[in-house]
LOMARVEX-832347 format. One record per residue (C-alpha): residue in three letters; y, z, x. Coordinates in Angstrom, 3 decimals, always signed. Last residue first. Layout:
<recs>
(rec "ALA", (Y, Z, X));
...
</recs>
This chain:
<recs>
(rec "UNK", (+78.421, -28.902, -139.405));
(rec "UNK", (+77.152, -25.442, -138.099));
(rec "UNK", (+79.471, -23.584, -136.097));
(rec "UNK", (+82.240, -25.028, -138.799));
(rec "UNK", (+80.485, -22.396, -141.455));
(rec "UNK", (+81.277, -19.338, -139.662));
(rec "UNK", (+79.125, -17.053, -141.729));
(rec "UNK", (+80.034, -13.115, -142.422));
(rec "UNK", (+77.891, -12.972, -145.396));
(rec "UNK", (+80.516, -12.345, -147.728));
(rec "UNK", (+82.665, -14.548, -146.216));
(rec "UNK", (+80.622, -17.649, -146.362));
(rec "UNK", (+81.654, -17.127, -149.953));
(rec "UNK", (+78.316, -18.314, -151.921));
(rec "UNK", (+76.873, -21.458, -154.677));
(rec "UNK", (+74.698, -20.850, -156.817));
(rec "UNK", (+70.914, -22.262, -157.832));
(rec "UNK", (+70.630, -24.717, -155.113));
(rec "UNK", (+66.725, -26.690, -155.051));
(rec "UNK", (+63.832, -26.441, -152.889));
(rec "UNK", (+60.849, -29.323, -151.933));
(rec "UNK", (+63.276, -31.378, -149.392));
(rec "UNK", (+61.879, -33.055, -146.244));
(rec "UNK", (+58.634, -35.194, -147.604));
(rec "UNK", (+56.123, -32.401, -148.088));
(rec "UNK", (+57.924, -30.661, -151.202));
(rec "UNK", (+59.475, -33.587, -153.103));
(rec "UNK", (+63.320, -35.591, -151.852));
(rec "UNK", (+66.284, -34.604, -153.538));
(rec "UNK", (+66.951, -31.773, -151.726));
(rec "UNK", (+67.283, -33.710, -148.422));
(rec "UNK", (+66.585, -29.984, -145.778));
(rec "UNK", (+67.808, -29.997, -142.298));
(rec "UNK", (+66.657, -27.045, -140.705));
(rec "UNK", (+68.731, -24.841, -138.161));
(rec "UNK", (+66.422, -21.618, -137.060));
(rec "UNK", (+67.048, -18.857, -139.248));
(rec "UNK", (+69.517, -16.263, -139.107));
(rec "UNK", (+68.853, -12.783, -140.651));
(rec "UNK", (+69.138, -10.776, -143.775));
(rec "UNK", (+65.575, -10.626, -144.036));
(rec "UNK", (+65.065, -11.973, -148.051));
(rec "UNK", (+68.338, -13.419, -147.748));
(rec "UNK", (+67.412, -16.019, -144.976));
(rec "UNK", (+69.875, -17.853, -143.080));
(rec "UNK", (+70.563, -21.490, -141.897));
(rec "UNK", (+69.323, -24.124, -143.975));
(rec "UNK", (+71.384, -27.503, -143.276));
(rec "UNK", (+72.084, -29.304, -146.775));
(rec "UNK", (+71.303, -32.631, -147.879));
(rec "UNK", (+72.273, -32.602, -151.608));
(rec "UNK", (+70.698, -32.396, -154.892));
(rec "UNK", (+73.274, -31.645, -157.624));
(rec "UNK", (+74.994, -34.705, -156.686));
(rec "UNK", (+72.395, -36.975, -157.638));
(rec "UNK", (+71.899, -40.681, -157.117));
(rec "UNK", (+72.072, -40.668, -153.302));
(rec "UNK", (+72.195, -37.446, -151.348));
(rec "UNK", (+75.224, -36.221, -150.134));
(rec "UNK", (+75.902, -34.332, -146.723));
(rec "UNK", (+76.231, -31.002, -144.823));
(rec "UNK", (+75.959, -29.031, -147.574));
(rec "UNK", (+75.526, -25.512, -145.653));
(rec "UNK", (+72.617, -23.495, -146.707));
(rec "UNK", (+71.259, -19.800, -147.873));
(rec "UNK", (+67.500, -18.883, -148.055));
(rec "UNK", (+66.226, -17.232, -151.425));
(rec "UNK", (+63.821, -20.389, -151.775));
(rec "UNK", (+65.762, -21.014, -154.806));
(rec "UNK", (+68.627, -22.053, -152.445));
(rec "UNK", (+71.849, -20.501, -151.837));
(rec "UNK", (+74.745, -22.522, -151.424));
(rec "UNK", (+77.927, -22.699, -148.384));
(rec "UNK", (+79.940, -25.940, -149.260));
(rec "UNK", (+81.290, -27.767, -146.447));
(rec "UNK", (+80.378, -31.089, -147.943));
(rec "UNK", (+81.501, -31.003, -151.784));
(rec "UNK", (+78.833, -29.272, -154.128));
(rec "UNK", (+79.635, -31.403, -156.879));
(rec "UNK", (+80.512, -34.015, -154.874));
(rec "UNK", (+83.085, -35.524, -152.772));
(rec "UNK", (+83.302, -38.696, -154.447));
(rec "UNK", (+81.572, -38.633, -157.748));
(rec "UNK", (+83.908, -35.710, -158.553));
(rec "UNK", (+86.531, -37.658, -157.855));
(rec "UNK", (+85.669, -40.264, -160.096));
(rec "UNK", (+85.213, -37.578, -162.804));
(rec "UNK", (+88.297, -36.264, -162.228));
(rec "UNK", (+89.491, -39.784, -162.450));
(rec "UNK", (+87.994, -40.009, -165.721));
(rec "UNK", (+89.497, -37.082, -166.722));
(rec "UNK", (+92.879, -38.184, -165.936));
(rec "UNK", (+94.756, -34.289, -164.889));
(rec "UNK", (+97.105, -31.637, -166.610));
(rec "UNK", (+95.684, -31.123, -169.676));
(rec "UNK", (+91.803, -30.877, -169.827));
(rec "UNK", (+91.426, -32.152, -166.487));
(rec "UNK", (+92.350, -27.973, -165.624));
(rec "UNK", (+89.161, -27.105, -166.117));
(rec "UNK", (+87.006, -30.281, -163.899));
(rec "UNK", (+89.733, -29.538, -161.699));
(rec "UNK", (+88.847, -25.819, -161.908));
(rec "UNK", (+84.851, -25.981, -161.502));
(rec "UNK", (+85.527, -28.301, -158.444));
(rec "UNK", (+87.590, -25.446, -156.836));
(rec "UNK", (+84.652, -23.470, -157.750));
(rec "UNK", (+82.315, -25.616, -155.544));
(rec "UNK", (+84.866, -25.823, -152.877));
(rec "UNK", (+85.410, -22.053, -152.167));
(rec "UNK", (+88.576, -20.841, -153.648));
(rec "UNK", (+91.698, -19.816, -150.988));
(rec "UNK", (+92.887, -16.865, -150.262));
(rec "UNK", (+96.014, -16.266, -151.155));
(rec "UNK", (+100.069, -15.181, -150.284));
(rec "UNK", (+99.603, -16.442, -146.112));
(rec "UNK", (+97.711, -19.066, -147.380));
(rec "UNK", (+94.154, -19.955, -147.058));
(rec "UNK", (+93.126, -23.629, -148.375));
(rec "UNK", (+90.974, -24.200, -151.414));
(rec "UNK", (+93.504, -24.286, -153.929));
(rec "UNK", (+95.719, -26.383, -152.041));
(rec "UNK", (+93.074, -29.612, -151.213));
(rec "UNK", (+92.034, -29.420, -154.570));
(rec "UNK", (+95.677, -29.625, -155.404));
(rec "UNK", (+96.757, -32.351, -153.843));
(rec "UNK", (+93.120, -34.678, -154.045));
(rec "UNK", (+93.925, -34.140, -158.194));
(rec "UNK", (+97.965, -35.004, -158.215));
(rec "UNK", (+97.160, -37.649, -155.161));
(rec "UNK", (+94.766, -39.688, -157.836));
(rec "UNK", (+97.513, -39.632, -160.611));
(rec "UNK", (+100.170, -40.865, -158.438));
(rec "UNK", (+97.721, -43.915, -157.088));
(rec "UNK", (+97.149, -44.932, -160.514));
(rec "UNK", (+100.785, -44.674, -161.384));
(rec "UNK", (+101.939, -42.317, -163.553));
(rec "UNK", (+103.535, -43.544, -166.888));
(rec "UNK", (+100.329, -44.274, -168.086));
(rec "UNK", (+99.527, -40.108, -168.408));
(rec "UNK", (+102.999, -38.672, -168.732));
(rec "UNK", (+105.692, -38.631, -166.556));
(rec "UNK", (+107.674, -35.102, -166.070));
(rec "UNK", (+110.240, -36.628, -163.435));
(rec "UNK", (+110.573, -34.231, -160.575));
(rec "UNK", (+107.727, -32.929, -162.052));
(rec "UNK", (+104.546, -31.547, -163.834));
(rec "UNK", (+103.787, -30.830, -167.609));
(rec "UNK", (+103.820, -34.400, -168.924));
(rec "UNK", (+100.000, -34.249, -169.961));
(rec "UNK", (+98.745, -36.223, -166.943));
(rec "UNK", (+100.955, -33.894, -164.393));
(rec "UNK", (+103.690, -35.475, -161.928));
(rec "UNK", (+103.435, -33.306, -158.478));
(rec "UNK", (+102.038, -36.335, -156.536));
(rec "UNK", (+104.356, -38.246, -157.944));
(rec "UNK", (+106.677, -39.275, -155.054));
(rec "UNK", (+104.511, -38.987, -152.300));
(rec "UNK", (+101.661, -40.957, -153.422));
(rec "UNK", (+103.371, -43.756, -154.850));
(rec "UNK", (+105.656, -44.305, -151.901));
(rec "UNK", (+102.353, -44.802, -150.151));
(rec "UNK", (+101.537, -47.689, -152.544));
(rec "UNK", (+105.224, -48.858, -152.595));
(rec "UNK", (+104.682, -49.679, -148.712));
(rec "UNK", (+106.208, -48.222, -145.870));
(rec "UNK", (+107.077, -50.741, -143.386));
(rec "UNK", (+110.583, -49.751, -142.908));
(rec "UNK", (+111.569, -46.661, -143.948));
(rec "UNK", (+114.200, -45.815, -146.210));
(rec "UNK", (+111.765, -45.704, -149.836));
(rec "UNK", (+109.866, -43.076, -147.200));
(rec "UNK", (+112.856, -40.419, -147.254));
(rec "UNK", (+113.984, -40.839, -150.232));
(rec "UNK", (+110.392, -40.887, -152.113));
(rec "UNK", (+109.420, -37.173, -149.675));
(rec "UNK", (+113.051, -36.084, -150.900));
(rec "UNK", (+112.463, -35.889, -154.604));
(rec "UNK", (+109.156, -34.145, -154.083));
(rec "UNK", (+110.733, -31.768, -151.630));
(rec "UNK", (+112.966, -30.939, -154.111));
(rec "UNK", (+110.111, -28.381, -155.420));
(rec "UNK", (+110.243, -26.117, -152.966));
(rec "UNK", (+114.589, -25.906, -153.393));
(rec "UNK", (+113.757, -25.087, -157.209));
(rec "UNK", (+111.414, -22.653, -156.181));
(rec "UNK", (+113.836, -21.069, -153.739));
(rec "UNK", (+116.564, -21.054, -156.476));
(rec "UNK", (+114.057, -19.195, -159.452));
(rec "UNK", (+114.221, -16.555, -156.385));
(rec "UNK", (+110.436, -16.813, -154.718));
(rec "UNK", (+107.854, -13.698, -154.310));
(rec "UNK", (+107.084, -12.261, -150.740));
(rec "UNK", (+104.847, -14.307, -148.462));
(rec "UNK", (+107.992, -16.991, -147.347));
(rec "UNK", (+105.990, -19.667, -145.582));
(rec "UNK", (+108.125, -22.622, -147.298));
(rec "UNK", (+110.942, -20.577, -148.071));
(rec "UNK", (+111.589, -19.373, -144.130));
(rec "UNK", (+110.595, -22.578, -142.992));
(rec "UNK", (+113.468, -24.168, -144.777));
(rec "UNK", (+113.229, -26.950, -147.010));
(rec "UNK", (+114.284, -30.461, -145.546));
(rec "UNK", (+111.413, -30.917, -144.052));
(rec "UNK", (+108.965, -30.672, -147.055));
(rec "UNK", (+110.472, -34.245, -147.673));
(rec "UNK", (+107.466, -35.088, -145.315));
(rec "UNK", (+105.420, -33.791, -147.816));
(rec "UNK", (+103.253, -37.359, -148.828));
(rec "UNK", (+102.994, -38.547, -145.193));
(rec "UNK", (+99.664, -38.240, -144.648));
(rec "UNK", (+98.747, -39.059, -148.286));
(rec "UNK", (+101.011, -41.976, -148.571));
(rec "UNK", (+99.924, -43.369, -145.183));
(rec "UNK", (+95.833, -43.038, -146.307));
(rec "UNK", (+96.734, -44.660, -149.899));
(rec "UNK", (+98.069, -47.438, -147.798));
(rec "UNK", (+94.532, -48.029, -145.963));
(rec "UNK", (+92.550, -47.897, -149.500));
(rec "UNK", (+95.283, -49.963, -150.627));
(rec "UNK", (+94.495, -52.578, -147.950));
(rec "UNK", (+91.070, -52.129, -147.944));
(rec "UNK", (+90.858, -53.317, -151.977));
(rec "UNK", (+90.107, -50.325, -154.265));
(rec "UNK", (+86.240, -49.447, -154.839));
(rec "UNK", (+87.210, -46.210, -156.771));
(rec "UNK", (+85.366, -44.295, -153.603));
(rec "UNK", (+87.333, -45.769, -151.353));
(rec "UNK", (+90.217, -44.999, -153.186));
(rec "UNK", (+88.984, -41.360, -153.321));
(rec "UNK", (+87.763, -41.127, -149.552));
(rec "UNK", (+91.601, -42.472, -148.744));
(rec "UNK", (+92.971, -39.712, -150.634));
(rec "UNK", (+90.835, -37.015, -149.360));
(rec "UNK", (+91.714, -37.882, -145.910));
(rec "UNK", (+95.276, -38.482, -146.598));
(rec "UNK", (+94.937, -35.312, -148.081));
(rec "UNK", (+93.552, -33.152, -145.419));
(rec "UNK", (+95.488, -34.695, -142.987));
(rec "UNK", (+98.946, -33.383, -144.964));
(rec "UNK", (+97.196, -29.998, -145.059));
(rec "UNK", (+96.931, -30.128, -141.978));
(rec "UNK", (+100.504, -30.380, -141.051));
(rec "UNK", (+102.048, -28.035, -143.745));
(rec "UNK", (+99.277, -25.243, -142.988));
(rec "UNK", (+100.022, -25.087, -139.201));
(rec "UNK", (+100.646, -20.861, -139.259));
(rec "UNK", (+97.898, -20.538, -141.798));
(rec "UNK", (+95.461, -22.320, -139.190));
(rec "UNK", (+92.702, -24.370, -141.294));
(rec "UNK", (+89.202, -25.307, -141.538));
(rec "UNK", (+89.069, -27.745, -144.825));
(rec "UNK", (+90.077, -30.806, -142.884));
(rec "UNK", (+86.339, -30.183, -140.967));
(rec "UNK", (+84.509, -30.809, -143.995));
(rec "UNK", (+86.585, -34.085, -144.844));
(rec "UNK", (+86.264, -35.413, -141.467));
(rec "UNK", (+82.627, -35.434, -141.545));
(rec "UNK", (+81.872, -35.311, -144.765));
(rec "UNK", (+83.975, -39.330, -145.072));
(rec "UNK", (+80.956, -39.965, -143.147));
(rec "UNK", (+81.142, -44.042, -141.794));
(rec "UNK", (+83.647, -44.948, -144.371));
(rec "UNK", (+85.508, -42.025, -143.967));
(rec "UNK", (+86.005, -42.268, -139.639));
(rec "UNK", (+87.019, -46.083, -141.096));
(rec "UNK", (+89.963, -44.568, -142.364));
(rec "UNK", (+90.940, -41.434, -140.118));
(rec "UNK", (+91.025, -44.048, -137.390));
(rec "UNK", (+93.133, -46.715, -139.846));
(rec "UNK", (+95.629, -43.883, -140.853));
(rec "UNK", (+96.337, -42.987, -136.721));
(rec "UNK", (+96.923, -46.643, -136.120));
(rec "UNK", (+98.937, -47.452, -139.123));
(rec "UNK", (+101.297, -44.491, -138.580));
(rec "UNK", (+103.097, -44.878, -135.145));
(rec "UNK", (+104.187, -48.354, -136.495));
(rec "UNK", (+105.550, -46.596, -139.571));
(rec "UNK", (+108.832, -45.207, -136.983));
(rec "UNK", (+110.208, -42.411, -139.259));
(rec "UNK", (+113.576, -42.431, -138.874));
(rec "UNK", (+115.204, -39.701, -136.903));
(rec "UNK", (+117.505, -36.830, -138.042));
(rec "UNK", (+116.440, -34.184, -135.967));
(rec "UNK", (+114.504, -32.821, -139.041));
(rec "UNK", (+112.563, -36.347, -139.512));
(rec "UNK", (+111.832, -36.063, -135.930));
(rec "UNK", (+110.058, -32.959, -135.894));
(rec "UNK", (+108.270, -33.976, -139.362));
(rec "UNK", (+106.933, -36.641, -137.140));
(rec "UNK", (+106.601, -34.835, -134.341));
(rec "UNK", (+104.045, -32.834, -136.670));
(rec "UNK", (+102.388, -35.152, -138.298));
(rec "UNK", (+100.786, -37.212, -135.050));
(rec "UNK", (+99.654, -33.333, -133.731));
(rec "UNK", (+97.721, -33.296, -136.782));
(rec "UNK", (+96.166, -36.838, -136.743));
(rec "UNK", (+95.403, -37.001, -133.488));
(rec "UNK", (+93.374, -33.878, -133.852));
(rec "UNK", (+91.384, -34.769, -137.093));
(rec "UNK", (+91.057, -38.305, -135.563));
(rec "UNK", (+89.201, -36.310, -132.023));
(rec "UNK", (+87.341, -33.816, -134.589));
(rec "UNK", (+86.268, -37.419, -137.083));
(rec "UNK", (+84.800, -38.767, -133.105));
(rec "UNK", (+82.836, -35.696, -132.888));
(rec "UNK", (+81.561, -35.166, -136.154));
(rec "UNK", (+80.449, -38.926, -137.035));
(rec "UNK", (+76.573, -39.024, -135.588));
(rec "UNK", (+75.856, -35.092, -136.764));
(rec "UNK", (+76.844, -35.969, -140.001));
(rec "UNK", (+75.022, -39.239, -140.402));
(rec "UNK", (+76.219, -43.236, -140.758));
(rec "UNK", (+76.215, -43.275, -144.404));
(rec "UNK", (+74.558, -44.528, -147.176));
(rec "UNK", (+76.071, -45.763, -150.401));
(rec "UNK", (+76.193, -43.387, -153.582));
(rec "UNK", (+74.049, -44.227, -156.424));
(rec "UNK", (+75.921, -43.769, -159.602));
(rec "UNK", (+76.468, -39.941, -161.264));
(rec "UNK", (+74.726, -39.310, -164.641));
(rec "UNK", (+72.826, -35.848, -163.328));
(rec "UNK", (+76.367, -34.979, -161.964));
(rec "UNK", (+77.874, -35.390, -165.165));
(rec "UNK", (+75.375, -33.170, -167.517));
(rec "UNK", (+75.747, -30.656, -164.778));
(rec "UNK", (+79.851, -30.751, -164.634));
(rec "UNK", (+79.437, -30.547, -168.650));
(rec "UNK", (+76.823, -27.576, -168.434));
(rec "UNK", (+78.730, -25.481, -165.476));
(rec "UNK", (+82.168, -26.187, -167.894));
(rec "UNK", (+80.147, -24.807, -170.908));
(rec "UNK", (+78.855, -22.213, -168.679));
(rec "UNK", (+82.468, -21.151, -167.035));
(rec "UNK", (+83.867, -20.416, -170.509));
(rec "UNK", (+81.198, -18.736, -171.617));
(rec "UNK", (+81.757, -15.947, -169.064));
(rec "UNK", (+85.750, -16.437, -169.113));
(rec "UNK", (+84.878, -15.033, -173.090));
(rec "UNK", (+86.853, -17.148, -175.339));
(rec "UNK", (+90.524, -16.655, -177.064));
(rec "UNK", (+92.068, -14.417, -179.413));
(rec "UNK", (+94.113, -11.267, -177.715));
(rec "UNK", (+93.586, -8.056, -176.013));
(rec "UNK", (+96.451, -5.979, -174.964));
(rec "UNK", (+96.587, -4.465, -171.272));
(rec "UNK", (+93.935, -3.711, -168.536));
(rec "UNK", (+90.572, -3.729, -169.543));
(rec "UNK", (+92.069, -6.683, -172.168));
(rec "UNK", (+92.342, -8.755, -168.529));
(rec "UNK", (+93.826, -11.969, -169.580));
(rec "UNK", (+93.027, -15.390, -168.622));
(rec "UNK", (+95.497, -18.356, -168.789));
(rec "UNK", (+96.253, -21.708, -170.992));
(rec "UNK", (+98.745, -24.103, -171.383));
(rec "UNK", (+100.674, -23.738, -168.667));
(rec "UNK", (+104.195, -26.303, -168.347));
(rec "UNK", (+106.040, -24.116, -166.203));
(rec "UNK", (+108.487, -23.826, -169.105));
(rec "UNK", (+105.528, -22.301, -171.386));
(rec "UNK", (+104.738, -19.285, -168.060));
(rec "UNK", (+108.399, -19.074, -167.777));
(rec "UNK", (+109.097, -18.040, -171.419));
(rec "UNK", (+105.912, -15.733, -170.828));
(rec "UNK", (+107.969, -14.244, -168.558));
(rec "UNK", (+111.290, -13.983, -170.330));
(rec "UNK", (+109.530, -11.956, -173.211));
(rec "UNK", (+108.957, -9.044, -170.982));
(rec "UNK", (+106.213, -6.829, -169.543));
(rec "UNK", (+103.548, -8.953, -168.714));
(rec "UNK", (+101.282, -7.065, -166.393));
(rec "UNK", (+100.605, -9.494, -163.387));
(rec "UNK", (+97.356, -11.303, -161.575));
(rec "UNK", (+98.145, -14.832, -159.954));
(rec "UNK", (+101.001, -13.413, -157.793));
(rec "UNK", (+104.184, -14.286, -156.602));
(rec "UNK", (+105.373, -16.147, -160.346));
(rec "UNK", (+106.986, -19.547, -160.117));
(rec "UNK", (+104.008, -21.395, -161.182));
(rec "UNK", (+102.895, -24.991, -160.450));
(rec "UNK", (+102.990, -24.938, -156.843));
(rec "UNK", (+100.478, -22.074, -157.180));
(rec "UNK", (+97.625, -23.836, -158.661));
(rec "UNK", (+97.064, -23.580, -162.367));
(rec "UNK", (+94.842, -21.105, -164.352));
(rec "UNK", (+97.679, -17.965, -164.036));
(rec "UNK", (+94.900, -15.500, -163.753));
(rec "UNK", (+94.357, -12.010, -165.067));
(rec "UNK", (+97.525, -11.578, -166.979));
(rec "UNK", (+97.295, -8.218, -168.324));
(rec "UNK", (+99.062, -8.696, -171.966));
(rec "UNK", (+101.395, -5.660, -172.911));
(rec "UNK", (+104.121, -8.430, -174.098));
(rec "UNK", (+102.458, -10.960, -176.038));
(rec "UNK", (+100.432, -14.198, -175.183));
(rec "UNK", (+98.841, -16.674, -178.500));
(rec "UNK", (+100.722, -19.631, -177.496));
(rec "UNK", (+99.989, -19.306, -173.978));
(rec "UNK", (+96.371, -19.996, -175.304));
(rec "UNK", (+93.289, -17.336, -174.197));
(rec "UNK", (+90.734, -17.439, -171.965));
(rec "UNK", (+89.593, -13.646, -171.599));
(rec "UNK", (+87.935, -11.160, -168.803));
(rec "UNK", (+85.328, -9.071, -169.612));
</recs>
């Protein structure tokens, strides 16, 4: 049974289970370690962790709370939440917005990468190329932001840098959105998020995609990038302080904790504090070539964690609201004992979802494509409800052949 314990409370002989904190925020190469020596748990306080599990199976126990309990009380608060959330506004559909958000998704990408190419070759950014591109991807959310969002999760390990840069612009401009900002922050959030690790170009590829662990100097070259994304953009010409915003604390951490500056709470600017969530969401459920990434719905179960120190709640919350608790994408099995992608959100309750039914435990076979709006009643389109949510790997399901 794995434990929650405080860094405060670690010794030497500890199994550290999990670091609890994405891996930008650690300068360890794995999650999972034996500590062995004073200096590490030295680096575990520097790096600003508060709390981790341990593995007492496999090293010295310690004080703390079962992870078991642990993930109930943060199932009952995310429950309690979800239950509470507003009415969300309708949408043009899924199967209506796919097509045009995979056409954005694809302009987008290939529109990030010359411009990283140029920024290497020594070329300015030219902004104009930007608005365009940002204002697809932006009214592609306001129609679905599932759409685009579900797809931005599907990436190539090799092209991580570039999509993930889409994925947060998209995420970014879905939050503001969702916050009710005015259209023209809502648009510059989009140009901060796209462009937010541009300084990311003046680290080598060989540190960036490095699979081995990172020298204490390879870290601190990783996390420059910060620190050059704000030169870089402060030097263009039409970039607002809005996007500058995004790029420049989008590493800064509500309890003080994060960097290049180590703001705290107010000090961050609205727009910083939204990229630090929409950042890391977007990390910790991507594949890299050093780990596999979470599944939305526990990636959700983390923020909601981690909001304890290192995030606003209430923006977590906001988030929450935005993509859901079961975020489109999402593979969940259904009381019915047939599993389902959430292909959209219902209104009123995020625990209740409209999700495409696809394949039946019971006979461990496909089933014929049904729409199913869980928070309608039996004889009206819904009638079943999610009790888990599943890795599409486990079953072996390609969940982009069915959004």
């Amino acid at each position: 049974m794995f434990r929650k314990i405080g860094v405060s409370d670690l010794r030497v002989g500890m199994f550290i289970q999990d670091l609890n904190c994405d891996w930008m925020d650690h300068p360890f190469l794995r999650r999972q370690f034996a500590l062995s020596n004073e200096g590490q748990i030295l680096k575990i306080r520097e790096a600003g962790i508060r709390e981790v599990y341990i593995d007492p199976a496999r090293g010295v126990d310690g004080p703390g709370q079962d992870a078991v309990e642990v993930e109930r009380e943060l199932d009952r608060e995310m429950v309690a939440f979800a239950e509470a959330a507003a009415p969300r506004q309708r949408q043009t559909s899924m199967r209506e917005e796919v097509a045009s958000a995979q056409r954005i998704q694809g302009e987008a990408n290939a529109l990030i990468r010359d411009l990283m190419q140029d920024v290497r070759l020594g070329r300015q950014i030219q902004s104009e190329r930007v608005e365009p591109v940002v204002g697809k991807i932006t009214q592609s959310i306001l129609r679905n932001s599932g759409a685009l969002l579900s797809l931005c999760r599907i990436k190539n390990k090799d092209d991580y840098t570039f999509q993930h840069s889409v994925s947060v612009c998209g995420l970014q401009t879905a939050f503001a959105r969702a916050l009710g900002l005015p259209p023209s922050d809502i648009h510059e959030a989009g140009i901060g998020g796209l462009l937010h690790d541009i300084g990311k170009t003046k680290v080598s590829d060989e540190i960036l995609n490095k699979p081995g662990r990172l020298t204490d100097d390879e870290f601190r070259q990783i996390k420059c990038h910060v620190v050059e994304s704000r030169r870089i953009l402060e030097a263009t010409p039409g970039i607002s302080a809005i996007a500058v915003q995004v790029a420049a604390q989008h590493h800064e951490r509500h309890d003080g904790s994060g960097y290049p500056l180590g703001l705290k709470a107010g000090e961050i600017s609205q727009m910083g504090q939204m990229a630090a969530i929409v950042d890391v969401y977007d990390a910790i459920t991507s594949d890299r070539c050093y780990h596999k990434g979470m599944e939305p719905t526990e990636a959700m179960r983390k923020i909601f964690e981690w909001s304890k120190f290192h995030f606003n709640p209430e923006l977590v919350h906001a988030f929450t609201r935005c993509i859901g608790i079961y975020p489109t994408g999402s593979l969940v099995r259904l009381e019915s004992g047939r599993l389902a992608v959430v292909i959209g959100q219902c209104e009123g309750n995020l625990l209740k979802p409209l999700v495409r039914v696809i394949f039946s435990v019971k006979h461990n076979h496909y089933l014929p494509a049904e729409d199913v709006d869980l928070s309608k009643p039996l004889g009206r389109g819904g009638g079943d409800r999610i009790v888990q949510h599943e890795n599409p790997e486990n079953w072996g399901i390609d969940i982009a052949r069915f959004l």
